[in-house]
C-alpha positions in Angstrom: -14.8 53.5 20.6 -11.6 54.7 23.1 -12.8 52.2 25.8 -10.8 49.9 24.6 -7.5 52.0 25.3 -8.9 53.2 28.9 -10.4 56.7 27.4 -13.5 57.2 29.3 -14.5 60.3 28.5 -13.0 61.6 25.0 -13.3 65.7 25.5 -11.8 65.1 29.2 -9.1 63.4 27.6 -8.1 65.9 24.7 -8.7 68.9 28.0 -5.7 67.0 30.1 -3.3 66.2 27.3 -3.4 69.6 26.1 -2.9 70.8 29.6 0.2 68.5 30.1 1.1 69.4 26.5 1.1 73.1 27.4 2.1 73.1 30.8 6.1 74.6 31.1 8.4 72.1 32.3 12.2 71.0 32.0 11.6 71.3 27.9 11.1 75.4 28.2 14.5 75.3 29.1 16.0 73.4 26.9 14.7 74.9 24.0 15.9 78.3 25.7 19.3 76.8 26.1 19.2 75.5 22.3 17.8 78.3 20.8 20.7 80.6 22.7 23.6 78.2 21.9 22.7 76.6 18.5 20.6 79.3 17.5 17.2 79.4 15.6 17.0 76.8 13.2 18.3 74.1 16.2 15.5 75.5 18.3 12.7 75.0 16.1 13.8 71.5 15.9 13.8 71.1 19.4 10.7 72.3 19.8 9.3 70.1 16.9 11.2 66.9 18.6 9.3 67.2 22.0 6.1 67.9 19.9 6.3 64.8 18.5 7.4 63.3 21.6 4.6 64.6 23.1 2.1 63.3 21.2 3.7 60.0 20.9 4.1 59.4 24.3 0.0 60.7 24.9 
């Protein structure tokens, strides 16, 4: 069924995504930076925007 978009193994998959998902990068600190700045309600939104990126771009 996900063969044919070079999935292999399904639950391996769904383990590494969340990993990357999870894993803090340059987007911890811009949410920091936003959520200091712009305050609260900007930060959620940035948080929601690289969620969505996230699991766009996986």
């Amino acid at each position: 069924m996900f063969a044919d978009f070079g999935i292999v193994n399904f639950w391996t998959y769904l383990l590494g995504a969340t990993l990357i998902v999870l894993a803090p990068g340059p987007e911890t600190m811009f949410v920091i930076k936003t959520s200091i700045t712009s305050g609260i309600k900007r930060g959620f939104a940035a948080i929601f925007s690289i969620l969505l990126s996230d699991v766009l771009l996986v």
